[in-house]
N, C-alpha and C positions, 0 to 999 in steps of 0.2 A: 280723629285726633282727640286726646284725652288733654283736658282744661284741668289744674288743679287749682282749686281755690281756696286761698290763703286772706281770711277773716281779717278786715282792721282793726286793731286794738287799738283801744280807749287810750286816752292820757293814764287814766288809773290804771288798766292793767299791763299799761308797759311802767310805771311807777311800782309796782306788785313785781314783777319780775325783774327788774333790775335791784330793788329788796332785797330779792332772794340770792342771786345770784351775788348782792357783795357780801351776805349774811352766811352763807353758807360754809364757810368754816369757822364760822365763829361760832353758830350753835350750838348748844349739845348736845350730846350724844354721837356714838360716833357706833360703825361697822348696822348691826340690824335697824338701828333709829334711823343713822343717817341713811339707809332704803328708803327706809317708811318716807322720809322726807321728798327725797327725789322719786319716787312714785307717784305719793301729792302733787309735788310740784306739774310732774309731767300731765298730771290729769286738769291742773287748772291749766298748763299752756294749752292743752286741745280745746279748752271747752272756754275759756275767759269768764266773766265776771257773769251770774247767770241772768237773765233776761222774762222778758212778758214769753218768748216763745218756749220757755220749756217750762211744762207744765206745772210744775210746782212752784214756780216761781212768777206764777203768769202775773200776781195782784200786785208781787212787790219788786217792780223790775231794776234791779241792783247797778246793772251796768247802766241807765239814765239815772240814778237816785245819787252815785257813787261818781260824784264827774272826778275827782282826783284821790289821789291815796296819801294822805300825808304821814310824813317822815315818823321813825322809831323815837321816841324819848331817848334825853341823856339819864343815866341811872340816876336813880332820886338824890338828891343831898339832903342836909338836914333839915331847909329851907321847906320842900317840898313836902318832906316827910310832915313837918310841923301843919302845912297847911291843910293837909288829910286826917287831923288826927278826931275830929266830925265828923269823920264817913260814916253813911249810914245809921243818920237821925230818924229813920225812919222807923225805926227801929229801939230809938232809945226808952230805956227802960225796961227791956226785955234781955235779961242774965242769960248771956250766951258765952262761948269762946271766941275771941275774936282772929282771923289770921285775916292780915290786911297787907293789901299788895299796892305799891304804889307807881303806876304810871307803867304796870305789869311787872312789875319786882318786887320778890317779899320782901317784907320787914319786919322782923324779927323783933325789933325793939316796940313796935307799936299791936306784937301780937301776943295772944296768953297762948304761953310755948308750957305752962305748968303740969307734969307729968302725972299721968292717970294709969295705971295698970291696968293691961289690954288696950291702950291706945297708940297708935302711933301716929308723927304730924311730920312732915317733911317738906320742902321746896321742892318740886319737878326739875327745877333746872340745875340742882345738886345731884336727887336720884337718876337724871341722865348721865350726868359726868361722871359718877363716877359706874353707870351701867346697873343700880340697883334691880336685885331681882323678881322683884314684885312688878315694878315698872316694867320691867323687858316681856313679861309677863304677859302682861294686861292691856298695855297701851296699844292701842287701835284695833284690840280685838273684840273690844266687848260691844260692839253693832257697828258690823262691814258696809257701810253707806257709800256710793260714788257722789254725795252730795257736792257740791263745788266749794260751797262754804266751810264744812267739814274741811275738806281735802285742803284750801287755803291754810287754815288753821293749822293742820298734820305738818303742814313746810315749812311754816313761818312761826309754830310754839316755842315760847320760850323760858318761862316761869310761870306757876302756877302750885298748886297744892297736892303731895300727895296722904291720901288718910288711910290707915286701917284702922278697921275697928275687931277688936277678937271675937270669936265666938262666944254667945250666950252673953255679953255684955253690957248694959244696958245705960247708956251715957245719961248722968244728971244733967245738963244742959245743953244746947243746940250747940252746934258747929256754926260758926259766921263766917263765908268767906265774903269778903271785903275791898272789890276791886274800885279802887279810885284814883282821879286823874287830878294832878298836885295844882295845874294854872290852866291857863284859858289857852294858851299857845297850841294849835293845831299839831297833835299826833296821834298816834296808832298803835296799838299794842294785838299781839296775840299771847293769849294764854289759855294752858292747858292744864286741867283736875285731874286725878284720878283718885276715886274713894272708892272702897272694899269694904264690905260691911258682911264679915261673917255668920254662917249659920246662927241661926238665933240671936243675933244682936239686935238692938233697938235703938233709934239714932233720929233727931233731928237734923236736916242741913240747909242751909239759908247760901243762898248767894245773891248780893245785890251789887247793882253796878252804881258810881252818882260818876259824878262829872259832865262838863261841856268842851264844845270844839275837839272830841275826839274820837274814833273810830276803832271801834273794838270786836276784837272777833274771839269768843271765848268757847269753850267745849271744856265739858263736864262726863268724864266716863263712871259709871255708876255700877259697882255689881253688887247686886241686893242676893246674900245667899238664900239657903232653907230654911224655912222658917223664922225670918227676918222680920222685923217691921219698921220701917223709912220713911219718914215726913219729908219730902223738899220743897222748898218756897221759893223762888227765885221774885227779885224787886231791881225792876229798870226804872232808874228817876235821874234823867239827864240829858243837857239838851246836844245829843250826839249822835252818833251811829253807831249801832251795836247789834251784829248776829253773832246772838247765843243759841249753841247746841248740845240737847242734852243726848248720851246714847247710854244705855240703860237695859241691864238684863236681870232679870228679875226671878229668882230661882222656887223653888216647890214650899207652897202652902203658906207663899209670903204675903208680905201687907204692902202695897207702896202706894203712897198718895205725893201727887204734886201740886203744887199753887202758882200759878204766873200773874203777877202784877205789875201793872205799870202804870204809871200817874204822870204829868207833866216827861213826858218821855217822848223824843223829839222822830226820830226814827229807827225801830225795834223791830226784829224779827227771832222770835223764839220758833225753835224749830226742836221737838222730840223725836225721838228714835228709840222704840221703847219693845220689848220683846221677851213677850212668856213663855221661860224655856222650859220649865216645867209644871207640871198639874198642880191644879189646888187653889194656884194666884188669886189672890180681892186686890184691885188696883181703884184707884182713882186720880183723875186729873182734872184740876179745873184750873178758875182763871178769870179777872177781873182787869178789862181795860177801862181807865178813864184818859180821855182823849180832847183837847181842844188845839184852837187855830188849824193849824197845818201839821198838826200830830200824827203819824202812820204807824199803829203798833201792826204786828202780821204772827198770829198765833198759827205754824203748822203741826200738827202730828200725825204719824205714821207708828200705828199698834198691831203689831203681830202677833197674833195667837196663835202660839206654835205648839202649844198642850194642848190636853182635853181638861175640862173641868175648871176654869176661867172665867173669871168675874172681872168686866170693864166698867165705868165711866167717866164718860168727859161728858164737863160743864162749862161751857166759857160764858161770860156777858163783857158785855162793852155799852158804855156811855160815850155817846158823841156829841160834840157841838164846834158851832163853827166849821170848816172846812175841812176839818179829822176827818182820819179814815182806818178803819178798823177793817182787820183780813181774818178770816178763820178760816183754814183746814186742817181737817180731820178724816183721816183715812184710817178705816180698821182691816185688818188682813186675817184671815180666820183661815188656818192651813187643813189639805183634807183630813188631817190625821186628828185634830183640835175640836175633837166630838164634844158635847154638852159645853160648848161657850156662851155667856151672857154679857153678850154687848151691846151698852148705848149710849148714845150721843147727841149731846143737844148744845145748841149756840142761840143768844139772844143778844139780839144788839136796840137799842136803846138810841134814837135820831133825836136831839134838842134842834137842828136847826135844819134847812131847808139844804142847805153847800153838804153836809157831813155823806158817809158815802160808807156802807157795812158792805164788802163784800164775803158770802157764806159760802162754804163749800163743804159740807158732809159725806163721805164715802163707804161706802161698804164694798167690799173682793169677798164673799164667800167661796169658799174648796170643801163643806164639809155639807154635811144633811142634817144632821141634828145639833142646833143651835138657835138660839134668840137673839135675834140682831136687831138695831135699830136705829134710827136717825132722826131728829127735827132742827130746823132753824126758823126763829121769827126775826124778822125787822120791823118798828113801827115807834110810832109817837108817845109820846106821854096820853092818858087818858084822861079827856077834857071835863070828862061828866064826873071821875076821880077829884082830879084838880077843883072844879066846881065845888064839890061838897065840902071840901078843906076848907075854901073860900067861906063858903056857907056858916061856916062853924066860926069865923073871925080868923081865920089864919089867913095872912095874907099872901098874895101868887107867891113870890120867890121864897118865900119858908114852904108854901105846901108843894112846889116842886121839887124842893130838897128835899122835905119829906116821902115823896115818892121814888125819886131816885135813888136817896137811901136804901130805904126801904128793897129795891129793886138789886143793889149791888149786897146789901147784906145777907140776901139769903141765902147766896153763893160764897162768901168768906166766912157766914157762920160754920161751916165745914170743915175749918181748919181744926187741928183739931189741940193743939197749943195755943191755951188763952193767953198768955203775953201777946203774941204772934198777931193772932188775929184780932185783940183789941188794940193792937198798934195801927192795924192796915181799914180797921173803921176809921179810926180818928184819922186816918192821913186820908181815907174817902169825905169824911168830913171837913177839911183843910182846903181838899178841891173844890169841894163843893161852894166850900162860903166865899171863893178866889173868884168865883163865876159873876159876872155883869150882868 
Protein backbone atom coordinates (compact mmCIF):
# COMPACT_ATOMS: atom_id res chain seq x y z
CA UNK A 1 0.00 0.00 0.00
CA UNK A 2 1.34 3.48 -0.96
CA UNK A 3 1.33 6.24 2.01
CA UNK A 4 1.18 9.67 0.50
CA UNK A 5 2.52 12.31 2.65
CA UNK A 6 1.30 15.64 2.94
CA UNK A 7 3.90 18.08 4.94
CA UNK A 8 2.35 20.59 7.79
CA UNK A 9 2.34 23.94 6.88
CA UNK A 10 3.49 26.52 9.19
CA UNK A 11 1.09 29.34 10.38
CA UNK A 12 3.26 31.51 7.72
CA UNK A 13 2.98 29.52 4.82
CA UNK A 14 -0.74 28.79 5.06
CA UNK A 15 -0.74 32.99 5.60
CA UNK A 16 1.54 33.06 2.14
CA UNK A 17 -0.87 31.10 0.25
CA UNK A 18 -3.97 32.29 1.15
CA UNK A 19 -2.07 36.01 0.08
CA UNK A 20 -1.83 34.58 -2.97
CA UNK A 21 -4.83 33.15 -3.71
CA UNK A 22 -7.02 36.48 -2.67
CA UNK A 23 -4.19 38.52 -4.58
CA UNK A 24 -4.29 36.87 -7.66
CA UNK A 25 -6.47 38.84 -9.67
CA UNK A 26 -5.55 41.73 -8.48
CA UNK A 27 -2.05 41.53 -9.77
CA UNK A 28 -0.43 42.53 -12.67
CA UNK A 29 -0.11 41.30 -15.44
CA UNK A 30 -2.11 39.18 -17.13
CA UNK A 31 -1.91 35.77 -19.86
CA UNK A 32 2.36 35.01 -19.91
CA UNK A 33 3.10 36.85 -16.24
CA UNK A 34 0.17 35.51 -14.92
CA UNK A 35 1.91 31.71 -15.74
CA UNK A 36 5.12 32.85 -14.50
CA UNK A 37 2.90 33.59 -11.34
CA UNK A 38 1.07 30.26 -11.03
CA UNK A 39 4.16 28.35 -11.81
CA UNK A 40 5.91 30.21 -8.67
CA UNK A 41 3.21 29.72 -6.89
CA UNK A 42 2.96 26.03 -7.43
CA UNK A 43 6.59 25.43 -6.84
CA UNK A 44 6.31 27.15 -3.26
CA UNK A 45 3.06 24.94 -2.50
CA UNK A 46 5.32 21.66 -3.04
CA UNK A 47 8.31 22.77 -1.25
CA UNK A 48 6.94 25.53 1.71
CA UNK A 49 9.06 27.94 3.41
CA UNK A 50 12.72 26.62 2.82
CA UNK A 51 14.39 25.03 5.93
CA UNK A 52 17.95 23.67 7.81
CA UNK A 53 17.18 20.41 5.47
CA UNK A 54 17.79 21.83 2.08
CA UNK A 55 20.97 22.62 1.48
CA UNK A 56 21.37 25.95 0.78
CA UNK A 57 19.51 27.04 3.31
CA UNK A 58 20.87 24.84 6.02
CA UNK A 59 22.36 28.10 8.18
CA UNK A 60 19.28 30.27 7.73
CA UNK A 61 16.39 28.02 8.42
CA UNK A 62 13.29 30.48 7.16
CA UNK A 63 10.41 28.18 7.97
CA UNK A 64 11.62 28.34 12.19
CA UNK A 65 12.98 32.22 11.61
CA UNK A 66 9.48 33.11 9.67
CA UNK A 67 6.88 31.97 12.59
CA UNK A 68 4.02 34.18 10.69
CA UNK A 69 3.58 36.22 7.41
CA UNK A 70 2.20 39.54 8.02
CA UNK A 71 -0.38 41.24 6.01
CA UNK A 72 0.25 43.39 2.50
CA UNK A 73 0.32 47.36 3.34
CA UNK A 74 -2.63 49.78 2.53
CA UNK A 75 -1.21 51.91 -0.48
CA UNK A 76 0.91 54.70 0.89
CA UNK A 77 -1.05 58.08 1.72
CA UNK A 78 0.56 61.26 2.06
CA UNK A 79 1.11 60.60 5.62
CA UNK A 80 3.28 57.67 4.96
CA UNK A 81 4.89 58.98 2.00
CA UNK A 82 6.12 62.09 4.23
CA UNK A 83 7.47 59.80 6.93
CA UNK A 84 10.07 58.08 4.19
CA UNK A 85 11.15 61.08 2.78
CA UNK A 86 14.86 60.18 5.09
CA UNK A 87 15.13 57.04 3.47
CA UNK A 88 18.43 56.06 3.15
CA UNK A 89 20.55 58.39 5.34
CA UNK A 90 22.99 56.23 4.75
CA UNK A 91 23.79 57.35 2.12
CA UNK A 92 23.18 61.03 2.43
CA UNK A 93 25.46 63.13 0.71
CA UNK A 94 26.15 61.09 -2.20
CA UNK A 95 24.29 62.84 -5.58
CA UNK A 96 22.54 60.07 -6.93
CA UNK A 97 18.89 59.48 -8.62
CA UNK A 98 16.58 58.70 -6.19
CA UNK A 99 13.29 56.27 -7.09
CA UNK A 100 11.79 55.39 -3.79
CA UNK A 101 9.12 52.97 -3.10
CA UNK A 102 7.15 53.20 -0.24
CA UNK A 103 5.77 50.26 1.66
CA UNK A 104 6.47 48.43 -2.06
CA UNK A 105 4.74 51.34 -4.13
CA UNK A 106 6.51 53.80 -6.13
CA UNK A 107 6.22 57.22 -5.66
CA UNK A 108 6.74 59.34 -8.18
CA UNK A 109 6.47 62.47 -6.37
CA UNK A 110 9.34 61.54 -3.83
CA UNK A 111 11.50 60.35 -6.89
CA UNK A 112 13.90 62.21 -9.60
CA UNK A 113 11.78 61.00 -12.58
CA UNK A 114 14.04 64.08 -14.62
CA UNK A 115 14.67 62.83 -18.13
CA UNK A 116 18.24 61.85 -19.53
CA UNK A 117 18.61 60.83 -23.11
CA UNK A 118 19.15 57.10 -23.55
CA UNK A 119 17.45 56.48 -20.20
CA UNK A 120 14.52 55.08 -19.37
CA UNK A 121 12.77 54.69 -15.61
CA UNK A 122 9.43 53.09 -15.14
CA UNK A 123 7.25 51.27 -12.38
CA UNK A 124 6.92 47.33 -12.81
CA UNK A 125 3.57 47.19 -11.80
CA UNK A 126 2.55 49.75 -14.78
CA UNK A 127 5.07 47.84 -17.31
CA UNK A 128 3.06 44.73 -16.38
CA UNK A 129 -0.39 46.24 -16.91
CA UNK A 130 -0.10 47.41 -19.58
CA UNK A 131 2.25 44.11 -20.92
CA UNK A 132 5.33 46.34 -21.80
CA UNK A 133 7.80 44.76 -24.13
CA UNK A 134 11.03 44.75 -22.53
CA UNK A 135 9.39 43.45 -19.45
CA UNK A 136 7.68 40.44 -21.14
CA UNK A 137 10.89 40.10 -22.32
CA UNK A 138 13.18 39.73 -19.54
CA UNK A 139 11.36 38.96 -16.52
CA UNK A 140 12.27 35.65 -15.01
CA UNK A 141 14.59 34.86 -17.72
CA UNK A 142 17.55 36.32 -16.88
CA UNK A 143 18.84 33.35 -14.30
CA UNK A 144 16.25 30.28 -14.18
CA UNK A 145 16.65 29.33 -10.36
CA UNK A 146 14.03 26.82 -8.55
CA UNK A 147 15.16 28.94 -5.49
CA UNK A 148 11.86 29.11 -3.08
CA UNK A 149 12.62 32.49 -2.17
CA UNK A 150 12.89 33.50 -5.74
CA UNK A 151 9.85 31.68 -6.83
CA UNK A 152 7.85 33.25 -3.66
CA UNK A 153 8.69 36.57 -4.99
CA UNK A 154 7.79 35.60 -8.96
CA UNK A 155 3.85 34.99 -7.35
CA UNK A 156 3.45 37.49 -5.05
CA UNK A 157 5.66 40.83 -7.14
CA UNK A 158 4.13 43.63 -7.17
CA UNK A 159 5.84 47.01 -7.92
CA UNK A 160 9.07 47.69 -8.31
CA UNK A 161 11.45 49.43 -10.79
CA UNK A 162 11.98 48.92 -14.39
CA UNK A 163 15.52 50.66 -15.93
CA UNK A 164 17.01 50.79 -19.26
CA UNK A 165 19.91 52.07 -19.95
CA UNK A 166 21.02 52.67 -23.99
CA UNK A 167 23.95 51.53 -25.44
CA UNK A 168 27.36 53.21 -25.01
CA UNK A 169 25.91 55.45 -22.27
CA UNK A 170 27.50 56.46 -19.60
CA UNK A 171 25.14 57.86 -16.59
CA UNK A 172 26.50 60.96 -14.51
CA UNK A 173 25.31 59.70 -11.32
CA UNK A 174 24.08 56.32 -9.49
CA UNK A 175 20.69 54.93 -9.62
CA UNK A 176 19.13 54.73 -5.97
CA UNK A 177 16.55 52.45 -5.54
CA UNK A 178 14.97 53.24 -2.30
CA UNK A 179 12.74 50.62 -0.67
CA UNK A 180 11.10 51.95 2.65
CA UNK A 181 8.59 50.92 5.13
CA UNK A 182 6.43 54.25 6.13
CA UNK A 183 5.48 52.94 10.28
CA UNK A 184 6.19 50.29 12.67
CA UNK A 185 2.77 48.33 11.91
CA UNK A 186 3.72 44.73 10.85
CA UNK A 187 3.61 44.07 7.02
CA UNK A 188 5.03 42.61 4.01
CA UNK A 189 5.82 43.58 0.58
CA UNK A 190 7.26 41.88 -2.47
CA UNK A 191 8.92 43.65 -5.10
CA UNK A 192 10.32 43.15 -8.35
CA UNK A 193 13.63 45.26 -10.53
CA UNK A 194 14.38 44.86 -13.60
CA UNK A 195 17.48 46.87 -15.07
CA UNK A 196 18.97 46.52 -18.73
CA UNK A 197 22.03 48.06 -19.05
CA UNK A 198 23.16 47.89 -22.76
CA UNK A 199 26.21 47.16 -24.69
CA UNK A 200 28.76 49.44 -23.58
CA UNK A 201 26.98 51.37 -20.99
CA UNK A 202 28.35 52.40 -17.79
CA UNK A 203 26.11 52.57 -14.68
CA UNK A 204 26.04 52.84 -11.01
CA UNK A 205 23.12 51.06 -9.01
CA UNK A 206 22.42 51.30 -5.23
CA UNK A 207 19.50 49.41 -3.71
CA UNK A 208 19.03 49.83 0.01
CA UNK A 209 16.24 48.74 2.10
CA UNK A 210 15.67 50.86 6.03
CA UNK A 211 12.61 50.08 7.85
CA UNK A 212 11.33 47.97 10.90
CA UNK A 213 8.46 45.37 11.82
CA UNK A 214 8.61 44.31 8.15
CA UNK A 215 9.11 41.53 5.91
CA UNK A 216 10.40 41.87 2.61
CA UNK A 217 11.17 39.83 -0.28
CA UNK A 218 12.79 41.65 -3.05
CA UNK A 219 14.53 40.42 -6.50
CA UNK A 220 16.57 42.43 -8.70
CA UNK A 221 17.02 41.08 -12.53
CA UNK A 222 20.16 42.51 -13.81
CA UNK A 223 21.34 42.27 -17.59
CA UNK A 224 24.95 43.62 -17.92
CA UNK A 225 25.38 43.62 -21.83
CA UNK A 226 29.00 43.76 -24.04
CA UNK A 227 31.13 45.42 -22.84
CA UNK A 228 29.36 47.15 -20.03
CA UNK A 229 30.60 48.29 -16.78
CA UNK A 230 28.13 48.06 -13.46
CA UNK A 231 28.77 48.97 -10.04
CA UNK A 232 25.87 47.44 -7.63
CA UNK A 233 25.82 48.22 -3.97
CA UNK A 234 23.03 46.93 -2.17
CA UNK A 235 22.48 48.33 1.96
CA UNK A 236 20.17 46.37 4.41
CA UNK A 237 19.71 48.73 7.77
CA UNK A 238 16.49 47.69 9.44
CA UNK A 239 15.20 45.89 12.14
CA UNK A 240 13.12 43.37 9.81
CA UNK A 241 13.17 40.55 7.60
CA UNK A 242 14.31 40.74 4.27
CA UNK A 243 15.40 38.04 1.39
CA UNK A 244 16.95 39.82 -1.21
CA UNK A 245 17.78 38.28 -4.62
CA UNK A 246 19.95 39.35 -7.15
CA UNK A 247 19.89 37.26 -10.71
CA UNK A 248 22.31 38.61 -12.99
CA UNK A 249 23.79 37.80 -16.47
CA UNK A 250 26.66 39.37 -17.39
CA UNK A 251 27.57 39.47 -21.10
CA UNK A 252 31.31 39.47 -23.16
CA UNK A 253 34.29 41.47 -22.00
CA UNK A 254 32.19 43.21 -19.28
CA UNK A 255 33.02 44.69 -15.89
CA UNK A 256 30.48 44.04 -12.96
CA UNK A 257 31.40 44.39 -9.35
CA UNK A 258 28.90 44.13 -6.43
CA UNK A 259 28.91 45.31 -2.62
CA UNK A 260 26.64 43.83 0.14
CA UNK A 261 26.36 45.71 3.27
CA UNK A 262 24.68 45.49 6.20
CA UNK A 263 24.81 47.33 9.56
CA UNK A 264 22.39 47.15 12.42
CA UNK A 265 20.23 44.65 10.17
CA UNK A 266 18.06 42.47 12.07
CA UNK A 267 17.52 39.43 9.76
CA UNK A 268 19.06 39.41 5.97
CA UNK A 269 19.58 37.07 3.54
CA UNK A 270 21.29 38.16 0.27
CA UNK A 271 21.44 35.59 -2.09
CA UNK A 272 23.14 36.12 -6.00
CA UNK A 273 22.62 34.32 -8.94
CA UNK A 274 25.18 35.41 -11.06
CA UNK A 275 26.32 33.92 -14.58
CA UNK A 276 29.02 34.39 -17.38
CA UNK A 277 27.38 34.09 -20.42
CA UNK A 278 30.05 35.14 -22.24
CA UNK A 279 34.02 35.26 -22.72
CA UNK A 280 36.24 37.97 -21.48
CA UNK A 281 33.96 38.99 -17.96
CA UNK A 282 36.31 40.89 -14.77
CA UNK A 283 33.57 40.40 -12.08
CA UNK A 284 33.87 41.16 -8.44
CA UNK A 285 31.77 40.66 -5.50
CA UNK A 286 32.34 41.49 -2.01
CA UNK A 287 30.67 42.42 1.13
CA UNK A 288 30.89 43.82 4.58
CA UNK A 289 28.63 42.60 7.57
CA UNK A 290 28.49 44.37 10.80
CA UNK A 291 26.39 42.38 13.25
CA UNK A 292 25.53 42.74 16.95
CA UNK A 293 22.83 41.23 19.66
CA UNK A 294 20.92 38.60 17.79
CA UNK A 295 21.70 40.09 14.26
CA UNK A 296 21.65 37.12 11.31
CA UNK A 297 22.89 38.51 8.19
CA UNK A 298 23.41 35.09 5.44
CA UNK A 299 25.46 36.15 2.38
CA UNK A 300 24.79 33.15 -0.39
CA UNK A 301 26.26 33.04 -3.89
CA UNK A 302 26.12 30.87 -6.72
CA UNK A 303 28.74 32.00 -9.91
CA UNK A 304 28.50 30.18 -13.03
CA UNK A 305 31.11 30.26 -15.33
CA UNK A 306 29.64 29.41 -18.29
CA UNK A 307 32.49 31.09 -20.79
CA UNK A 308 36.03 30.62 -21.17
CA UNK A 309 38.35 33.51 -20.32
CA UNK A 310 36.63 34.75 -16.96
CA UNK A 311 37.89 36.56 -14.07
CA UNK A 312 35.94 35.99 -10.55
CA UNK A 313 36.19 37.41 -7.03
CA UNK A 314 34.45 37.26 -3.89
CA UNK A 315 35.47 38.89 -0.77
CA UNK A 316 33.06 38.88 2.12
CA UNK A 317 34.19 40.03 6.05
CA UNK A 318 31.81 40.17 8.80
CA UNK A 319 32.19 41.66 12.28
CA UNK A 320 30.49 39.91 15.16
CA UNK A 321 29.50 40.49 18.60
CA UNK A 322 27.30 39.58 21.04
CA UNK A 323 25.04 36.71 19.88
CA UNK A 324 25.12 37.69 15.89
CA UNK A 325 25.62 35.43 13.43
CA UNK A 326 27.05 35.65 10.20
CA UNK A 327 26.44 32.90 7.28
CA UNK A 328 28.56 32.83 4.16
CA UNK A 329 28.20 30.74 1.02
CA UNK A 330 29.78 30.86 -1.83
CA UNK A 331 29.61 28.33 -4.67
CA UNK A 332 31.56 28.89 -7.95
CA UNK A 333 30.30 26.63 -10.97
CA UNK A 334 32.98 26.43 -13.80
CA UNK A 335 31.12 24.67 -16.91
CA UNK A 336 33.29 22.14 -19.14
CA UNK A 337 33.36 24.34 -21.88
CA UNK A 338 34.54 27.71 -19.45
CA UNK A 339 38.34 26.87 -20.29
CA UNK A 340 41.00 29.59 -18.77
CA UNK A 341 38.66 30.72 -15.73
CA UNK A 342 40.25 32.56 -12.62
CA UNK A 343 38.36 32.14 -9.82
CA UNK A 344 38.53 33.02 -6.00
CA UNK A 345 37.07 33.19 -3.00
CA UNK A 346 37.69 34.23 0.41
CA UNK A 347 35.31 34.93 3.60
CA UNK A 348 36.75 36.44 7.05
CA UNK A 349 34.63 36.79 9.82
CA UNK A 350 35.75 38.78 12.70
CA UNK A 351 34.35 37.11 16.56
CA UNK A 352 34.26 40.23 19.39
CA UNK A 353 32.42 37.90 21.76
CA UNK A 354 32.39 34.35 22.99
CA UNK A 355 27.96 33.88 21.94
CA UNK A 356 28.59 35.24 18.02
CA UNK A 357 28.60 32.17 15.68
CA UNK A 358 30.28 32.72 11.67
CA UNK A 359 29.18 30.00 9.81
CA UNK A 360 31.58 29.66 6.29
CA UNK A 361 30.95 27.67 3.41
CA UNK A 362 33.12 28.09 0.29
CA UNK A 363 32.63 25.81 -2.83
CA UNK A 364 34.02 24.87 -5.80
CA UNK A 365 32.09 22.25 -9.01
CA UNK A 366 34.84 22.36 -11.44
CA UNK A 367 33.70 20.56 -15.43
CA UNK A 368 36.75 22.14 -17.01
CA UNK A 369 40.84 21.20 -16.92
CA UNK A 370 42.33 24.33 -17.42
CA UNK A 371 41.51 26.81 -14.77
CA UNK A 372 42.55 28.61 -11.50
CA UNK A 373 40.31 28.16 -8.74
CA UNK A 374 40.28 28.77 -5.25
CA UNK A 375 38.86 29.22 -1.88
CA UNK A 376 39.85 30.31 1.84
CA UNK A 377 37.82 31.13 5.10
CA UNK A 378 39.23 32.30 8.43
CA UNK A 379 37.33 32.85 11.76
CA UNK A 380 39.03 34.13 14.75
CA UNK A 381 39.60 36.93 17.46
CA UNK A 382 41.00 40.26 17.47
CA UNK A 383 44.73 40.00 17.89
CA UNK A 384 45.82 40.62 21.45
CA UNK A 385 49.59 41.17 20.95
CA UNK A 386 48.01 43.90 18.12
CA UNK A 387 45.67 45.27 20.62
CA UNK A 388 48.66 45.42 23.30
CA UNK A 389 50.85 47.56 21.20
CA UNK A 390 47.94 50.19 20.70
CA UNK A 391 47.66 50.10 24.30
CA UNK A 392 51.43 50.60 24.55
CA UNK A 393 51.47 53.63 22.46
CA UNK A 394 48.50 55.33 24.97
CA UNK A 395 45.49 54.44 23.05
CA UNK A 396 43.25 53.19 25.04
CA UNK A 397 41.40 49.26 24.71
CA UNK A 398 37.95 50.46 23.14
CA UNK A 399 39.77 53.19 20.56
CA UNK A 400 42.48 50.54 19.65
CA UNK A 401 39.90 47.92 19.03
CA UNK A 402 38.03 50.20 16.84
CA UNK A 403 41.14 50.95 15.41
CA UNK A 404 41.59 47.46 14.38
CA UNK A 405 38.17 46.65 13.39
CA UNK A 406 38.32 49.44 11.20
CA UNK A 407 41.13 48.87 9.91
CA UNK A 408 39.88 45.22 9.31
CA UNK A 409 36.30 46.26 7.48
CA UNK A 410 38.04 48.98 5.29
CA UNK A 411 40.23 47.06 3.38
CA UNK A 412 37.34 45.48 1.85
CA UNK A 413 35.00 48.71 1.15
CA UNK A 414 38.06 50.55 0.00
CA UNK A 415 37.19 48.46 -3.21
CA UNK A 416 34.28 50.25 -4.15
CA UNK A 417 35.06 51.99 -6.51
CA UNK A 418 32.60 55.52 -6.14
CA UNK A 419 34.14 57.71 -3.59
CA UNK A 420 30.91 59.14 -2.37
CA UNK A 421 29.62 55.50 -1.89
CA UNK A 422 32.34 54.16 -0.19
CA UNK A 423 33.07 57.15 2.21
CA UNK A 424 29.56 56.96 3.26
CA UNK A 425 29.64 53.16 4.14
CA UNK A 426 33.10 53.96 6.36
CA UNK A 427 31.48 56.63 8.22
CA UNK A 428 28.27 54.44 8.72
CA UNK A 429 31.28 51.45 9.91
CA UNK A 430 32.22 54.08 12.06
CA UNK A 431 28.72 54.99 13.57
CA UNK A 432 28.68 51.17 14.43
CA UNK A 433 31.38 51.03 15.68
CA UNK A 434 31.35 54.07 18.48
CA UNK A 435 27.24 52.41 19.28
CA UNK A 436 29.40 49.34 20.62
CA UNK A 437 29.55 49.08 24.81
Amino acid sequence: MNVELHPVKTDAEQALSAAYTFARGRLPGKGDIADLREDAFRRFETRGLPHRRVEEWKYTDLRALMRTAYPSPPAPDALARARVRNAGQILTGVDGRRLVFVDGTFAPELSDLTEEEGLTIGSLAEALAKADPLVMAHLGKTFVTEDVGVALNTALMGDGAVVRIAAGLTLRQPIHLIFATSNDRPSASFVRSLVVIEAGAQATIIESHDGASSQVNSALELLVGDDARVDYVKIAHGRGLQVASLLASVGARATFNSFAFAADAQLVRNQSFIRFAAEGTKAAMRGVSLLRGRDHVDNTLLIEHAAPHCESREQFRAVLDGESRSVFQGKIVVEPHAQKTDAKMLTRALLLSETAEADNKPELEIFADDVVCGHGATAGALDPGLTFYLMSRGIPAKEAEALLIQAFIDETIEEIAHEGIRQALMFASLRWLGARK
